[in-house]
The first five atom37 places (N, CA, C, CB, O) and aatype in JSON, in Angstrom:
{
  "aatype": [20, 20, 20, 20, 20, 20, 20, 20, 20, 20, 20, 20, 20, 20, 20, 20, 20, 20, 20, 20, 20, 20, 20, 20, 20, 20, 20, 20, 20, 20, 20, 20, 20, 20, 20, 20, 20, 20, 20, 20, 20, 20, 20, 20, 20, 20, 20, 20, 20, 20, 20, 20, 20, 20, 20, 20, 20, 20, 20, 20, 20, 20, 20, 20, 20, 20, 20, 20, 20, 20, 20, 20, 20, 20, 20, 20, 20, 20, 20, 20, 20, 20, 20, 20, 20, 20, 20, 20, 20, 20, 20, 20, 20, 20, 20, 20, 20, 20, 20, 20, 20, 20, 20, 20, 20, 20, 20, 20],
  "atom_mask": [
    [1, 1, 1, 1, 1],
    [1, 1, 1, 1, 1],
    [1, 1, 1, 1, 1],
    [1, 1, 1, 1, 1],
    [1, 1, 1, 1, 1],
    [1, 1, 1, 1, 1],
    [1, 1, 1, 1, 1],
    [1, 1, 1, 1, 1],
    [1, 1, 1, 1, 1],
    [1, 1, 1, 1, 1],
    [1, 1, 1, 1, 1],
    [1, 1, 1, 1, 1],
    [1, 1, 1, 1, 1],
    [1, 1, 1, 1, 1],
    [1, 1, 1, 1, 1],
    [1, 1, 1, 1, 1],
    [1, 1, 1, 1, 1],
    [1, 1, 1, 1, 1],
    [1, 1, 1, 1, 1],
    [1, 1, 1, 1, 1],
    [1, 1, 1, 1, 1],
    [1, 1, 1, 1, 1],
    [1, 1, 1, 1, 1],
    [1, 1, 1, 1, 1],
    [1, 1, 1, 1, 1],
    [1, 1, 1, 1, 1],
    [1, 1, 1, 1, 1],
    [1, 1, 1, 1, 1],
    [1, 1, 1, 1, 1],
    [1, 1, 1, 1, 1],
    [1, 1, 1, 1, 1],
    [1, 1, 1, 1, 1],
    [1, 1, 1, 1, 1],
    [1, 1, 1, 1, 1],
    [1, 1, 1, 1, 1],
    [1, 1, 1, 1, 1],
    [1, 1, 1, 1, 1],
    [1, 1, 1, 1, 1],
    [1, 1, 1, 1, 1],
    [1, 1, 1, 1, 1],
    [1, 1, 1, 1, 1],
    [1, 1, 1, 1, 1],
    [1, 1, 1, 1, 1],
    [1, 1, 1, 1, 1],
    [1, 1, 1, 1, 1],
    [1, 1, 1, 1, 1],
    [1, 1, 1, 1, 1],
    [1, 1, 1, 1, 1],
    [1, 1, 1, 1, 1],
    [1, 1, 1, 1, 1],
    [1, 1, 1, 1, 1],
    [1, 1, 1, 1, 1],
    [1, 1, 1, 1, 1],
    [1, 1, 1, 1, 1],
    [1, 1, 1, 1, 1],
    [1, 1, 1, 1, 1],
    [1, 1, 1, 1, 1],
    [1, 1, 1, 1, 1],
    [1, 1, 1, 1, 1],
    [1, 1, 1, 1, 1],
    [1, 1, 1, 1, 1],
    [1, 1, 1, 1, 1],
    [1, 1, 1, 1, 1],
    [1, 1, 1, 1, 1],
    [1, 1, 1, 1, 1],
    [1, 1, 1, 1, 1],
    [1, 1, 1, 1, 1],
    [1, 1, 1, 1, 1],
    [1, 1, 1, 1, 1],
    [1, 1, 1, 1, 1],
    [1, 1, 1, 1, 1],
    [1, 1, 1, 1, 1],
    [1, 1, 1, 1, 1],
    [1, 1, 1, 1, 1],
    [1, 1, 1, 1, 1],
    [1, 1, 1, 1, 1],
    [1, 1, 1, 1, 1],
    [1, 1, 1, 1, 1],
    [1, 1, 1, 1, 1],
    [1, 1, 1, 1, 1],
    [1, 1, 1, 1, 1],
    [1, 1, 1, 1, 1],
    [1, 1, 1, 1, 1],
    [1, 1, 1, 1, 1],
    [1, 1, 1, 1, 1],
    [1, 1, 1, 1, 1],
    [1, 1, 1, 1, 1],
    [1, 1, 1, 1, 1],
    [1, 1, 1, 1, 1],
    [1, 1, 1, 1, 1],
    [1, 1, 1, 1, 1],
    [1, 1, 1, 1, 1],
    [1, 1, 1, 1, 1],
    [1, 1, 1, 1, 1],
    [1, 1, 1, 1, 1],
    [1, 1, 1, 1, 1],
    [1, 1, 1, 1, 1],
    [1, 1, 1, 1, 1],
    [1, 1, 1, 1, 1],
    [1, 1, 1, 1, 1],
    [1, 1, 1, 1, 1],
    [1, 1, 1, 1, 1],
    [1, 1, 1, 1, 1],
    [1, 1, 1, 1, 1],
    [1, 1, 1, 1, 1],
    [1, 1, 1, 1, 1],
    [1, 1, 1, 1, 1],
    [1, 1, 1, 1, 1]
  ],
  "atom_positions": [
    [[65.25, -20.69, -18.17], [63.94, -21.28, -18.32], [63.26, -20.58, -19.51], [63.09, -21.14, -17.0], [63.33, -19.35, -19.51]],
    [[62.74, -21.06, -20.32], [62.49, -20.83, -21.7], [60.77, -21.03, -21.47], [63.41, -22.01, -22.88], [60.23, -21.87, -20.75]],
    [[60.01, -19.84, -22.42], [58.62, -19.96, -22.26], [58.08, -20.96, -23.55], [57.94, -18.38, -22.23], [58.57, -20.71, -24.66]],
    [[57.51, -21.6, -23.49], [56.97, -22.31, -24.69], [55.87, -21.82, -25.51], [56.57, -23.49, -24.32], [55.01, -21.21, -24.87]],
    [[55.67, -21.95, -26.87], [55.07, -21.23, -27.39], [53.17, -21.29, -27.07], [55.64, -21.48, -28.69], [52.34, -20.43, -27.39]],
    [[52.94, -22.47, -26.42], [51.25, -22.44, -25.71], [51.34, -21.34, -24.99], [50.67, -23.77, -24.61], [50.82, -20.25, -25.21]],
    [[52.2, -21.73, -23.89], [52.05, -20.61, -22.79], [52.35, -19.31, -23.11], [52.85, -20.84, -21.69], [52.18, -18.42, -22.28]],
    [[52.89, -19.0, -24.54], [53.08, -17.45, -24.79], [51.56, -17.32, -25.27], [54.41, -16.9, -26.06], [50.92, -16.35, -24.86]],
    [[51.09, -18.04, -25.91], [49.89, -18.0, -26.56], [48.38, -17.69, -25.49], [49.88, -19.47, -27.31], [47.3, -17.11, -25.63]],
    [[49.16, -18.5, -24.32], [47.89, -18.72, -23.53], [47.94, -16.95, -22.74], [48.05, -20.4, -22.2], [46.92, -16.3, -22.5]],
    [[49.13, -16.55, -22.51], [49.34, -15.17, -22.35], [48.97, -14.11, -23.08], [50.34, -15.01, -22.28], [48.22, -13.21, -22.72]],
    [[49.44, -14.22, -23.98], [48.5, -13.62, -24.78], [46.92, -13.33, -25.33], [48.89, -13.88, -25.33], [46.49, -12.34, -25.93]],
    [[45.91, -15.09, -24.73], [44.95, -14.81, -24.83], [44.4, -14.04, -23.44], [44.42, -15.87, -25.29], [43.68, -13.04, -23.36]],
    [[44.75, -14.51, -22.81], [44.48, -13.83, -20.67], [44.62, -12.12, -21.41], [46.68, -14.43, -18.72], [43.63, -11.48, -21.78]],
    [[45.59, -11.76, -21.49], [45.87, -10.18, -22.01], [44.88, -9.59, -22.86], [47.17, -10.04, -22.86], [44.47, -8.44, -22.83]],
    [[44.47, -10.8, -23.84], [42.97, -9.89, -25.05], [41.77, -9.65, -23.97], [42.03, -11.29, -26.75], [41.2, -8.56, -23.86]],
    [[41.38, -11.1, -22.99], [40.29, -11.35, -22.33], [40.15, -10.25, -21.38], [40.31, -12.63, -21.76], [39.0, -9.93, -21.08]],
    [[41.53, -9.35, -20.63], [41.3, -8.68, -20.03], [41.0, -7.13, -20.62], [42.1, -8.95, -19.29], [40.54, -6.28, -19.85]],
    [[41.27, -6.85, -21.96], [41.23, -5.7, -22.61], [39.95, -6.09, -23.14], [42.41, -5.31, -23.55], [39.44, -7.16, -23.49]],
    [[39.37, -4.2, -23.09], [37.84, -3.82, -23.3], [37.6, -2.96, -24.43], [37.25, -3.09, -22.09], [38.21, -1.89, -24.46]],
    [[36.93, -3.21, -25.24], [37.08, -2.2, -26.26], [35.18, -1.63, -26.3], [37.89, -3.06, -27.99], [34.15, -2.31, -26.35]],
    [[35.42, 0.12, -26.23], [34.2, 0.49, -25.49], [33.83, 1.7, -27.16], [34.6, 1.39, -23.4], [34.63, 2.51, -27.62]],
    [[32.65, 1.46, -27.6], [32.44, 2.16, -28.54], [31.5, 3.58, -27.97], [31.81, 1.2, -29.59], [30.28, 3.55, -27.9]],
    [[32.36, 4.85, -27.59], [32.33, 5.74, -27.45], [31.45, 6.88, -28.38], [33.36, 5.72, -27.32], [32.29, 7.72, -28.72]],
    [[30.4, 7.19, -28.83], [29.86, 7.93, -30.07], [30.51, 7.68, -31.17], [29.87, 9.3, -29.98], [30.13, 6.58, -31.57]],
    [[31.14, 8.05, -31.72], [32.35, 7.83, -33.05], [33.5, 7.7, -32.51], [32.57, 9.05, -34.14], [34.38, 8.33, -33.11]],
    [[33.76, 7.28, -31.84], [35.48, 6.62, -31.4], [35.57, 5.33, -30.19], [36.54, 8.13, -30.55], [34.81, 5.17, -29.23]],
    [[36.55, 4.64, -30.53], [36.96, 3.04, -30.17], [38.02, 3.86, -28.95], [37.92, 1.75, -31.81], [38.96, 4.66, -29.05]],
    [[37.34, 3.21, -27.81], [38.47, 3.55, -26.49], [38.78, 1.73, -26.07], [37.46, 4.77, -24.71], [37.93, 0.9, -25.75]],
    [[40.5, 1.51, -26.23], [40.96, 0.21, -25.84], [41.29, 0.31, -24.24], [42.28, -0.23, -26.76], [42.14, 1.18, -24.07]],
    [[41.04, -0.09, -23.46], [41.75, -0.57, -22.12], [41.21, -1.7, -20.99], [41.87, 0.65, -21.34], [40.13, -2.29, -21.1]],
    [[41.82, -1.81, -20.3], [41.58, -3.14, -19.49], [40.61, -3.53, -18.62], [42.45, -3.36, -18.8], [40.33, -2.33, -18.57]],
    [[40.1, -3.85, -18.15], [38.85, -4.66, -17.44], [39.0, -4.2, -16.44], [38.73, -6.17, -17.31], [38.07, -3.5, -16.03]],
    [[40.46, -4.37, -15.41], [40.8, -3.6, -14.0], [41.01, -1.9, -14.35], [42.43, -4.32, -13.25], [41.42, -1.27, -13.38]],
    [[40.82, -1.24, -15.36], [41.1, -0.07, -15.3], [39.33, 0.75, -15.03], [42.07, 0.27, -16.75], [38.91, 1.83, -14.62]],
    [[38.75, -0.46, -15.53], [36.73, -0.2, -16.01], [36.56, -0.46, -14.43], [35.5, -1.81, -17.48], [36.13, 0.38, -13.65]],
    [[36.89, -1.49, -14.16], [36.01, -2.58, -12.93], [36.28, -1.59, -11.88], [36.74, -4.47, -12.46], [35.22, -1.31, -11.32]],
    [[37.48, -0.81, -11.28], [38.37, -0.78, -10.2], [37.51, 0.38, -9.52], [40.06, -0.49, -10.58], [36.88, 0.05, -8.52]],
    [[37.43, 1.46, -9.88], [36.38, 2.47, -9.32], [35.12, 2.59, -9.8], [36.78, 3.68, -9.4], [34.3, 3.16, -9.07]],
    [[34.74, 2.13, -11.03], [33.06, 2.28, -11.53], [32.24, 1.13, -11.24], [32.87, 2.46, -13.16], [32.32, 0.04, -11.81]],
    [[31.37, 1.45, -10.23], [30.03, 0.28, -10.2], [29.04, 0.05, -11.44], [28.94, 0.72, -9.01], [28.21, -0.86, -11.5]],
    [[29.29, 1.08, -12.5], [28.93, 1.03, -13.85], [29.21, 0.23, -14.48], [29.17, 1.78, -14.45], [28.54, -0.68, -14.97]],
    [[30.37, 0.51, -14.54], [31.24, -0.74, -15.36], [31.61, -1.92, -15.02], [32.34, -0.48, -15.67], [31.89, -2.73, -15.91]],
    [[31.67, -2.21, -13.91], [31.71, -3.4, -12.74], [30.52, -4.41, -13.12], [31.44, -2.73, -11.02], [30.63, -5.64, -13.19]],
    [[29.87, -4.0, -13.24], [27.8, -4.41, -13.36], [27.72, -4.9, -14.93], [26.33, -2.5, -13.16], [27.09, -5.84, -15.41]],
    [[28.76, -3.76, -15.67], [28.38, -3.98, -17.25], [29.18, -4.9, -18.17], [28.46, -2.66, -17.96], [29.07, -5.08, -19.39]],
    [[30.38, -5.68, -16.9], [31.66, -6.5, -17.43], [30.99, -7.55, -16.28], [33.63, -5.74, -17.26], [31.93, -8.34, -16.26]],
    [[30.36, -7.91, -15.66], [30.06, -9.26, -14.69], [29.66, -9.93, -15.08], [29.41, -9.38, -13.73], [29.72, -10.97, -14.44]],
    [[28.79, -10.02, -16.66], [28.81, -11.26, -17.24], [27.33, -11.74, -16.95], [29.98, -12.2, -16.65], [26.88, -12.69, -17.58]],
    [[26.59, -11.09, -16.03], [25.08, -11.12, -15.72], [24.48, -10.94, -17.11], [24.56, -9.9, -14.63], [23.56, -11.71, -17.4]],
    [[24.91, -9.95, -18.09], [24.21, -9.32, -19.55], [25.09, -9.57, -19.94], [23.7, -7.92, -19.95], [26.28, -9.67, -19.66]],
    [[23.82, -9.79, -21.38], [25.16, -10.22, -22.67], [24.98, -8.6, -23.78], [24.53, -12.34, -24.02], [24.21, -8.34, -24.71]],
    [[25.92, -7.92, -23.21], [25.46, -6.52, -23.84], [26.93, -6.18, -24.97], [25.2, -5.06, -22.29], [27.09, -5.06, -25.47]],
    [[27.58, -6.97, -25.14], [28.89, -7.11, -25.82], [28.16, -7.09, -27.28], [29.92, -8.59, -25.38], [27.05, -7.61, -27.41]],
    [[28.76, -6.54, -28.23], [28.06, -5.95, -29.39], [28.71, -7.44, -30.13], [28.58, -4.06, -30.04], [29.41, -8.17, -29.42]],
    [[28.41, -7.85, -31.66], [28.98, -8.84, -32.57], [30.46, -8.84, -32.32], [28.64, -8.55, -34.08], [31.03, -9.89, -32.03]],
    [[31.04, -7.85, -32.4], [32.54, -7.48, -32.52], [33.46, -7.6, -30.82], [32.52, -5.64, -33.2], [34.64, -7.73, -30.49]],
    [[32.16, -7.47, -30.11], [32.78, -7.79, -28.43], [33.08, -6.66, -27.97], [34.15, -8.72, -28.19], [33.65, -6.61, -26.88]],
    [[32.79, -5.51, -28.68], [32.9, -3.52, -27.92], [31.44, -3.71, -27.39], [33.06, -1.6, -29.46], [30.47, -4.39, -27.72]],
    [[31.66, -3.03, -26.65], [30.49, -2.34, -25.43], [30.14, -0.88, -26.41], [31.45, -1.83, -23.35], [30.85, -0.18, -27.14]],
    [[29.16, -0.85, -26.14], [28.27, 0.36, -26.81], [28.04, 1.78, -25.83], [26.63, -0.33, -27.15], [27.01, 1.72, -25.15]],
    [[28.66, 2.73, -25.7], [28.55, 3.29, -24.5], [28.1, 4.86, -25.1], [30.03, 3.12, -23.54], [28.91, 5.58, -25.69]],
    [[26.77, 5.22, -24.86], [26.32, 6.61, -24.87], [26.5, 7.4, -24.09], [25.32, 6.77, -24.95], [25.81, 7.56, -23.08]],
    [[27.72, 8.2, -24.47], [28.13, 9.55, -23.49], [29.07, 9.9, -24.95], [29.2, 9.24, -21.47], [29.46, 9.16, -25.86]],
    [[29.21, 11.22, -24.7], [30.23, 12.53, -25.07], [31.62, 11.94, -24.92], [30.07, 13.98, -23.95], [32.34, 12.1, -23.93]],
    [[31.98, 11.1, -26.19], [33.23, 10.76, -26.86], [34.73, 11.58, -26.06], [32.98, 11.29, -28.56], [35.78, 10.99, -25.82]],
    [[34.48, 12.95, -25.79], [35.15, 13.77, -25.34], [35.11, 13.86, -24.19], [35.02, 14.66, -25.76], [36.19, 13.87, -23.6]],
    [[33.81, 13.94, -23.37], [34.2, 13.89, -21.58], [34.97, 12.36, -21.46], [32.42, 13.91, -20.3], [35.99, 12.21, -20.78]],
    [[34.36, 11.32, -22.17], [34.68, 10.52, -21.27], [36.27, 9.65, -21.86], [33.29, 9.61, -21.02], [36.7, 8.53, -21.56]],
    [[36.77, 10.65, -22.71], [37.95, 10.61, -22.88], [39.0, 11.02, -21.23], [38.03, 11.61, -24.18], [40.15, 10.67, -20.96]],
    [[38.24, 11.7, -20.57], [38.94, 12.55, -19.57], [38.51, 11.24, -18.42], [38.24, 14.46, -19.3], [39.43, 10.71, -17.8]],
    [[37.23, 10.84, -18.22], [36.73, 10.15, -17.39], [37.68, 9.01, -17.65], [35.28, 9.99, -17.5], [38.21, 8.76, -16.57]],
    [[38.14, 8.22, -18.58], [38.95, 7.18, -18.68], [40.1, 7.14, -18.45], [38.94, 6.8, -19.54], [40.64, 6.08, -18.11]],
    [[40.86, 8.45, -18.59], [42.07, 9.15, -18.14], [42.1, 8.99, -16.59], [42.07, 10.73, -18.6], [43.01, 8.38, -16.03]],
    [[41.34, 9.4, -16.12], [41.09, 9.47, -14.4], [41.03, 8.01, -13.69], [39.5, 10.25, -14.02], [41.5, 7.66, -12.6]],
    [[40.2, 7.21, -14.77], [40.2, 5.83, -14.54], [41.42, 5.02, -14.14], [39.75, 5.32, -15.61], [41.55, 4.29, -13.16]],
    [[42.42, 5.36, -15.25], [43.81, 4.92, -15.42], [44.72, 6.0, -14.33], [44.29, 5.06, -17.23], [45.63, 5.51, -13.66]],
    [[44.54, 6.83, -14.26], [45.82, 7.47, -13.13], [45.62, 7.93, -12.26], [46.63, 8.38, -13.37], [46.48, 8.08, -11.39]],
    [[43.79, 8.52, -12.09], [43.67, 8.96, -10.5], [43.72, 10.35, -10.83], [44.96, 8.44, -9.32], [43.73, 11.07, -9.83]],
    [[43.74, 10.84, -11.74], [44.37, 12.29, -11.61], [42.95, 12.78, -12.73], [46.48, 12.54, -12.32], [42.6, 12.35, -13.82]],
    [[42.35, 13.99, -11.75], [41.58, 15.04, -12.7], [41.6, 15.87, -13.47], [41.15, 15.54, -12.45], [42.12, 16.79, -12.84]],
    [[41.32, 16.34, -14.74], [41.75, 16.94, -15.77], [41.69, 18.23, -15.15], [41.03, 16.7, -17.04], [41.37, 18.53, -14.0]],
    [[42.09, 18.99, -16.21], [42.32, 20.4, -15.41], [41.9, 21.09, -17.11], [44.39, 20.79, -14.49], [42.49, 20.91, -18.18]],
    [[41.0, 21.68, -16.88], [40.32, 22.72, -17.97], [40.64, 24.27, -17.73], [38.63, 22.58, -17.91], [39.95, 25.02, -17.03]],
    [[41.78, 24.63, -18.44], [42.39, 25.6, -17.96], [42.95, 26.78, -19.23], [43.47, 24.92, -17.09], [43.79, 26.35, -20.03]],
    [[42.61, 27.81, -19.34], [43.06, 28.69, -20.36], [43.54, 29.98, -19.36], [41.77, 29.04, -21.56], [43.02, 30.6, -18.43]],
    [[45.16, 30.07, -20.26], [45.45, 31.24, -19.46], [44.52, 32.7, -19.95], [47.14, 31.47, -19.61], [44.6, 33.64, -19.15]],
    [[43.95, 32.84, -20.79], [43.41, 34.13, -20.64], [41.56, 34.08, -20.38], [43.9, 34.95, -22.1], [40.88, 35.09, -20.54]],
    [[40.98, 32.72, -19.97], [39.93, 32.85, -19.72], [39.97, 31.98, -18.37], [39.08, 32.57, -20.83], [38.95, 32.26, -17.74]],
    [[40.54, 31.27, -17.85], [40.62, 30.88, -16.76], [40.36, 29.54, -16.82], [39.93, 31.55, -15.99], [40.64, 28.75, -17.73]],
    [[39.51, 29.26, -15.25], [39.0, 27.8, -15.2], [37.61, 27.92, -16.24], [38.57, 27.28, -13.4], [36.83, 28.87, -16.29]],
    [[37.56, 26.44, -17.18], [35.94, 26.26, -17.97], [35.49, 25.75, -16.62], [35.64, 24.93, -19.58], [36.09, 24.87, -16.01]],
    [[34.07, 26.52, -16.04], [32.96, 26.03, -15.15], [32.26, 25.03, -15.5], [32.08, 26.88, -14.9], [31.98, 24.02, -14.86]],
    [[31.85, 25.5, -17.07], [31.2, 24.7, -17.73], [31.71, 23.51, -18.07], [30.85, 25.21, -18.61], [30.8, 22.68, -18.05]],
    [[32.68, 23.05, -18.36], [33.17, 21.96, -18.9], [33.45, 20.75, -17.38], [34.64, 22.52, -19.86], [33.44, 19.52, -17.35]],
    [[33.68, 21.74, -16.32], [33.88, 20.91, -15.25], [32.58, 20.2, -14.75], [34.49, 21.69, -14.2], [32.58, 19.12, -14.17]],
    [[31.52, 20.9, -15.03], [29.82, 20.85, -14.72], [29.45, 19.83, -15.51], [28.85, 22.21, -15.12], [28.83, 18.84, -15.13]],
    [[29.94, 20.14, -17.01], [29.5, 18.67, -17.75], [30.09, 17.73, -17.33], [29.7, 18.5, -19.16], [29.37, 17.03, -16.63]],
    [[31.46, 17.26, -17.48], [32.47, 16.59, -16.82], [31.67, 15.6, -15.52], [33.59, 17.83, -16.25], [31.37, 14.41, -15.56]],
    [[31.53, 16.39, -14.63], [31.0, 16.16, -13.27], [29.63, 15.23, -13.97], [30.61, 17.84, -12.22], [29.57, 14.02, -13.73]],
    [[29.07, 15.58, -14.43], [27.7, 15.04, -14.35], [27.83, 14.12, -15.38], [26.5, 16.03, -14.52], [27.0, 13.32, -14.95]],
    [[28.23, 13.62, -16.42], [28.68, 13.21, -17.44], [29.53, 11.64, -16.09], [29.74, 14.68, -18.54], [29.16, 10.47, -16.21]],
    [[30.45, 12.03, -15.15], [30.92, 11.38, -14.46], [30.34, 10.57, -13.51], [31.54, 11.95, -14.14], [30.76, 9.42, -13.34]],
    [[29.58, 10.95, -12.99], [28.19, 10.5, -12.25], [27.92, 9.21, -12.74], [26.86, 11.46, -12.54], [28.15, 8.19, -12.08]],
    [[27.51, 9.21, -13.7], [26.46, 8.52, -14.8], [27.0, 7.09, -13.72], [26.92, 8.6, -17.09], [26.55, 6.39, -12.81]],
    [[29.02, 7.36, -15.05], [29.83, 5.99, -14.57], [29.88, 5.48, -13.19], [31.22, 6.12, -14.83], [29.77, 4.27, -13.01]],
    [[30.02, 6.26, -12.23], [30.34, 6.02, -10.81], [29.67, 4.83, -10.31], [29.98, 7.17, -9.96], [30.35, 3.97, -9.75]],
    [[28.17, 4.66, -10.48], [27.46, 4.38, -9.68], [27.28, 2.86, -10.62], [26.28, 5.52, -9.31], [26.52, 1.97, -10.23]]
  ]
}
């Protein structure tokens, strides 16, 4: 059974529609709609289509720390919490504190 070239096409558009492109301070974070929607009531609220908050280009404009929420999107996608860890200074408190609260924001 052979796919025809609409239906590769039409696959291909379903695949763009579900990918999110989120403008982070100075950096472009790409990923999917179920990776945003699945645990954040933030993002759930900010992809429902109630607001038209999608910039000219169709990225979301998102004010937070380029860098936490590099980690926050990580967690998004695997479930798994970063670990801020130096062997000769230990656990960062601080970074987990920002992290944490920085995380918040999205949750809700």
């Amino acid at each position: 059974m052979s796919t025809s070239n609409s239906q590769l096409k039409e696959q291909a558009q379903n695949q763009a529609s579900q990918q999110v492109v989120l403008q982070v301070g100075d950096r472009r974070f790409v990923t999917s709609r179920d990776t945003l929607t699945t645990e954040s009531g933030y993002f759930a609220a900010l992809l429902s289509g109630r607001w038209n908050d999608a910039r000219e280009d169709g990225s979301y404009l998102i004010d937070a720390d380029p860098y936490l929420f590099e980690h926050i999107l990580q967690y998004l996608r695997q479930g798994v919490p970063p670990l801020f860890f130096d062997s000769a200074k230990g656990h960062d408190r601080l970074m987990y504190l920002a992290l944490y609260t920085e995380a918040r924001y999205f949750q809700n």
